[in-house]
C-alpha positions as CSV (number, residue, x, y, z in Angstrom):
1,X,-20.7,-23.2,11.1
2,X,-18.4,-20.4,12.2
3,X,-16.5,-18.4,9.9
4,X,-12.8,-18.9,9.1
5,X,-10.5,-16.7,10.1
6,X,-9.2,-14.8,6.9
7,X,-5.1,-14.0,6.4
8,X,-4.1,-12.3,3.6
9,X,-0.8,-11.9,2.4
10,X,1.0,-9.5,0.2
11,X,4.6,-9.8,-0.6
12,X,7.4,-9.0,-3.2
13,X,8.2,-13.0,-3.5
14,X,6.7,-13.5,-6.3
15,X,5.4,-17.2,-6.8
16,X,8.3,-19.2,-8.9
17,X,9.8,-19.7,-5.7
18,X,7.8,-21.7,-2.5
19,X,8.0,-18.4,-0.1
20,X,4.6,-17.6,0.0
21,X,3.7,-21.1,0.4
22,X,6.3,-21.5,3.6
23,X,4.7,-18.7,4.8
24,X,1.2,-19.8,4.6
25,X,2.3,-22.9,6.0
26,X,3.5,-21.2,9.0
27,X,0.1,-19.4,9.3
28,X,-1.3,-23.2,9.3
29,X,0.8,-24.3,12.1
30,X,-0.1,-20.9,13.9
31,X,-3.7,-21.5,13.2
32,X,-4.9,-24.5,11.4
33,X,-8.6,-22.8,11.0
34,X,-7.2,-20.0,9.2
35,X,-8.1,-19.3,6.0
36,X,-4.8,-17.4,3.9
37,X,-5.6,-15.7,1.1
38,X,-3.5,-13.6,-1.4
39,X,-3.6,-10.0,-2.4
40,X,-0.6,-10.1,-4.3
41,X,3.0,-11.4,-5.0
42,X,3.7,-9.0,-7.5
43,X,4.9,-6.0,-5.9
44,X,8.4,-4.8,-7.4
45,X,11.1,-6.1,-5.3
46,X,12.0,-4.0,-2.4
47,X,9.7,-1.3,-3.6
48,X,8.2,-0.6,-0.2
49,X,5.8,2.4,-1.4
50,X,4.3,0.3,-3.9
51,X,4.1,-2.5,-1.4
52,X,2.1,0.0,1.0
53,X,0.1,1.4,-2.1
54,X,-1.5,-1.8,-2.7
55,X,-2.0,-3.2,0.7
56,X,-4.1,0.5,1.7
57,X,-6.3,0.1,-1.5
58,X,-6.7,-3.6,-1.0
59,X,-7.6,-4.0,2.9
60,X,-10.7,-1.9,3.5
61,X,-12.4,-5.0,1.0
62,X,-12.1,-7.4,3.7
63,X,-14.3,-8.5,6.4
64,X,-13.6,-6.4,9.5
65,X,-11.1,-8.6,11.4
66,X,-9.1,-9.6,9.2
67,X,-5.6,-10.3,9.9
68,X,-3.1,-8.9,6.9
69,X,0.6,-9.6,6.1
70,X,2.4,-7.5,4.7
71,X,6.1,-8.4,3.6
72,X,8.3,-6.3,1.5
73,X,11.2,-6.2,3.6
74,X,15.2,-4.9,2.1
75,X,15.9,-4.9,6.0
76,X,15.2,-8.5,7.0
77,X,17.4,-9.7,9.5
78,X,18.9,-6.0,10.8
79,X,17.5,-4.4,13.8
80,X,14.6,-3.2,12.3
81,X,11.4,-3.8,14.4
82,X,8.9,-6.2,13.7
83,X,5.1,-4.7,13.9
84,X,2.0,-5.9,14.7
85,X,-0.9,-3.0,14.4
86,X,-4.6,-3.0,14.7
87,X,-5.9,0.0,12.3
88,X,-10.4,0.5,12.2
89,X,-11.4,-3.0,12.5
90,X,-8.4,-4.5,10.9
91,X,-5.4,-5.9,12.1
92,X,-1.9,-6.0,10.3
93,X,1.9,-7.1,10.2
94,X,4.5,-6.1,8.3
95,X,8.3,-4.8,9.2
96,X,8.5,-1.3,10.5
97,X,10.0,0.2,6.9
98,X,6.9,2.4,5.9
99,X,5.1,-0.2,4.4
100,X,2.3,0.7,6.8
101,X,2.1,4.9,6.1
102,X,-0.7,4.9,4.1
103,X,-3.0,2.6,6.0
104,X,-1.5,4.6,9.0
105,X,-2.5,8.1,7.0
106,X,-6.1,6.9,7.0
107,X,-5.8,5.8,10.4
108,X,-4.0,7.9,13.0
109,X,-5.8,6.4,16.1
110,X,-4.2,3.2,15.3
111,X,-2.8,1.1,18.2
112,X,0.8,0.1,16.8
113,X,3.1,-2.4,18.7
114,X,6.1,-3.6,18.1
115,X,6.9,-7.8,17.7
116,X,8.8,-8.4,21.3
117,X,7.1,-11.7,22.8
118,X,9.7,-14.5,21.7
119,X,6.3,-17.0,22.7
120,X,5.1,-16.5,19.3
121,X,7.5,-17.9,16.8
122,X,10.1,-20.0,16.8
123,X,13.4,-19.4,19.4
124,X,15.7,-18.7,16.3
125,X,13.9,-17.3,13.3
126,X,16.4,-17.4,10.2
127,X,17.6,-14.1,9.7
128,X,16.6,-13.9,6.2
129,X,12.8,-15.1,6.2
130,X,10.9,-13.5,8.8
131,X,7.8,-13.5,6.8
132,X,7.7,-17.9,7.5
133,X,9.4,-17.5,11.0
134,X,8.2,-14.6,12.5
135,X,5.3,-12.9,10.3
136,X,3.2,-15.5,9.7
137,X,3.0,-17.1,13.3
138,X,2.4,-14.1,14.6
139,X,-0.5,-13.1,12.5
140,X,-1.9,-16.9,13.2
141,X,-1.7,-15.9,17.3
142,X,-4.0,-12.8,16.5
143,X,-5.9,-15.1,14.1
144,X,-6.6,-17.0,17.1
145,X,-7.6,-14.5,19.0
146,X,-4.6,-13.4,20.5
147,X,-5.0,-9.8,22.2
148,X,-2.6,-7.0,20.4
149,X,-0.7,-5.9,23.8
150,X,0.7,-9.2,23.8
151,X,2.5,-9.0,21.1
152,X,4.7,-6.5,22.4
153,X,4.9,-2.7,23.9
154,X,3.2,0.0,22.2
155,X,5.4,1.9,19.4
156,X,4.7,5.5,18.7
157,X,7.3,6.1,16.1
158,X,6.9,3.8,13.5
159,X,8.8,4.7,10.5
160,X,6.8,7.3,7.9
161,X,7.8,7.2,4.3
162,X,8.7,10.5,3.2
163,X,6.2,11.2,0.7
164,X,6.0,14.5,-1.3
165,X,2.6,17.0,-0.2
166,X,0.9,18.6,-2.5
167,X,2.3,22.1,-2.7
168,X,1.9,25.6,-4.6
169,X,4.6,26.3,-7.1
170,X,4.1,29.5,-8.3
171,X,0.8,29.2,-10.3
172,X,0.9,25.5,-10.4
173,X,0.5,22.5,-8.2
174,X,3.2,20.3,-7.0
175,X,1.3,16.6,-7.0
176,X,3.1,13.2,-5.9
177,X,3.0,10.5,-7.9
178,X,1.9,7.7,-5.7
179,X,1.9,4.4,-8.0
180,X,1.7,3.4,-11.4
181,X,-0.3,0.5,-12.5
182,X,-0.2,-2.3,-15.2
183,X,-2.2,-0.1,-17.8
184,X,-0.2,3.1,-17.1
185,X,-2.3,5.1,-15.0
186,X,-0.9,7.5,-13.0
187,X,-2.2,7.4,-9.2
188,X,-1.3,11.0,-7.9
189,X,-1.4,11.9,-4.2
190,X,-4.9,13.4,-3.9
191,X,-8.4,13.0,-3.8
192,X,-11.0,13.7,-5.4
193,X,-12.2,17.2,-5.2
194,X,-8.8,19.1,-3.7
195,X,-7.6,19.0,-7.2
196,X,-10.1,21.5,-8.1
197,X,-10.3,23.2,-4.3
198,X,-6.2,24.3,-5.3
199,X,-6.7,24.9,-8.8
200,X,-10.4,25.6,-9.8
201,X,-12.3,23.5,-12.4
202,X,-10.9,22.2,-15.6
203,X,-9.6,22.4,-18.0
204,X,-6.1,21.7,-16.5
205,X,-2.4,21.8,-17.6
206,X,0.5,19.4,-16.9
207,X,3.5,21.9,-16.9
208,X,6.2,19.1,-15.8
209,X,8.1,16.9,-16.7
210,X,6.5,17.5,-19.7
211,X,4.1,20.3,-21.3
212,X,0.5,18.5,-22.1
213,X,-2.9,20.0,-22.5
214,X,-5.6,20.8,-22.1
215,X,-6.3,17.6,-19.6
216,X,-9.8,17.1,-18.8
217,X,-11.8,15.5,-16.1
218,X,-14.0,12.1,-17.6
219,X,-16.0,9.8,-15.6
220,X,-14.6,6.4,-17.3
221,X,-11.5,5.6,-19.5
222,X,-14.0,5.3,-22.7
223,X,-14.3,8.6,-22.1
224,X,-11.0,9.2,-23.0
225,X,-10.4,10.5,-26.6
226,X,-7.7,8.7,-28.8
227,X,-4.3,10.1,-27.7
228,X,-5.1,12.2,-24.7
229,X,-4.5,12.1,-21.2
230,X,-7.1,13.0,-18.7
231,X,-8.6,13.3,-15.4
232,X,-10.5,10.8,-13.4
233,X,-11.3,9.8,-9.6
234,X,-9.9,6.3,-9.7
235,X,-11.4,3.0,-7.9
236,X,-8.8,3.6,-5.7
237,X,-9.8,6.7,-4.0
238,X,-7.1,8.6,-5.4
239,X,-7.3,10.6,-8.7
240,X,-5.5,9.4,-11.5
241,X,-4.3,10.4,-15.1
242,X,-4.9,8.0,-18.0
243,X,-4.9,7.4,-21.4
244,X,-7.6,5.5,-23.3
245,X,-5.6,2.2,-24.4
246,X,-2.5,3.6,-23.6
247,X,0.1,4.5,-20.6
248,X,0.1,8.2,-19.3
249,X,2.9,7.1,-17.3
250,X,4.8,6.8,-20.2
251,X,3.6,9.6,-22.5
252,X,4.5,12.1,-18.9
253,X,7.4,10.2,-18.5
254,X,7.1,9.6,-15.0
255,X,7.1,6.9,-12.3
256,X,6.4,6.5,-7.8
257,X,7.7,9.0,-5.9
258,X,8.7,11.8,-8.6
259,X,5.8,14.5,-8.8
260,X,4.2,16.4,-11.9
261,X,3.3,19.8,-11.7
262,X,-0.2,21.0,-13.0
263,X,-2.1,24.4,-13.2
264,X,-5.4,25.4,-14.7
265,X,-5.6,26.1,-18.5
């Protein structure tokens, strides 16, 4: 028995509304063998870094193949592009508002193309809900085998989210703030290993926003003694600082997008 095609979808609609289930109704009509399935409907409204946060820690999980929708989307309905995108063995659609970057960062061979053959959705999609009218029956057409090119010409300026780069200030280290999760952790922008390749092994120092130290690299968040805030390479791929039981996001005072500056002890 073949395998159904797997759809995932991850949105800002929440679920107290039926968006997510117009949408995967739409996939249905698209592609009645598809199987949808959610990452998420949680993302904070509008919050399109977050949005793309979660969908490049999510996807590599899937089978390769897999179609994912993304929709977190301010700009529905103004001339923003549509995009369709086929990045490694996985293929993706979302609106062209840097809700791709990161899976783009990990990929820059991806073929990108923007949504532009009126074949695959309705003749007039509402201009508020393009994830149910235009999203959705796209991603059922590549569900079904549908090749990329079709879906429109190639783009090779999607929009890039203007994230922060790790940088030397002075003797410290500028480093981004990428996401916070549920428990507090703070995901910084960098991996495992260039921490120490700019500043040398631990301890380290948190010298901004606020002064904290010394912070020291564990292996788990047991680890973690009562009160302190350390180092660890998170499931993510990304380093993080955390507290054991507690939020480091709120003890640095910090949230997406701003940056803390570190240094060694």
């Amino acid at each position: 028995m073949p395998a159904r095609q797997i759809v995932t979808f991850l949105t800002d609609f929440g679920l107290a509304d039926g968006y997510v289930g117009a949408m995967k109704g739409a996939l249905l009509r698209a592609a009645p063998g598809a199987l949808p399935v959610d990452i998420g409907h949680e993302v904070p409204r509008h919050d399109v870094l977050a949005g793309a946060f979660l969908l490049a820690t999510a996807f590599p999980w899937y089978p390769p193949g897999t179609v994912h929708v993304a929709v977190v989307d301010p700009g529905v309905g103004t001339a923003r592009r549509g995009l369709a995108a086929r990045a490694g063995d996985h293929l993706f659609v979302a609106p062209d508002n840097g809700l791709l970057e990161l899976v783009l960062r990990e990929h820059p061979e991806a073929e990108v193309r923007a949504i532009d053959n009126p074949d695959l959705h309705p003749p007039a999609p509402h201009p508020t809900f393009h994830g149910r009218d235009v999203f959705a029956p796209v991603a059922g057409a590549l569900a079904r085998g549908l090749p990329l090119r079709e879906v429109g010409p190639e783009v090779v300026d999607p929009v890039r989210l203007p994230l922060p780069e790790l940088r030397q200030e002075g003797s410290g280290l500028a480093v981004p703030v990428l996401h916070v999760d549920r428990f507090g952790n703070v995901i910084l922008g960098t991996r495992p290993g260039e921490l120490r390749a700019h500043l040398g092994d631990g301890p380290w120092q948190v010298l901004e926003p606020v002064r904290l130290g010394p912070v020291r690299a564990v292996r788990t968040y047991a680890e973690i003694p009562a009160g302190a805030v350390a180092l660890l390479d998170g499931s993510s791929g990304w380093v993080e600082l955390a507290m054991n039981r507690g939020s480091a996001a709120a003890r640095l005072g910090v949230s997406a997008g701003q940056r803390i500056l570190m240094s060694r002890r």
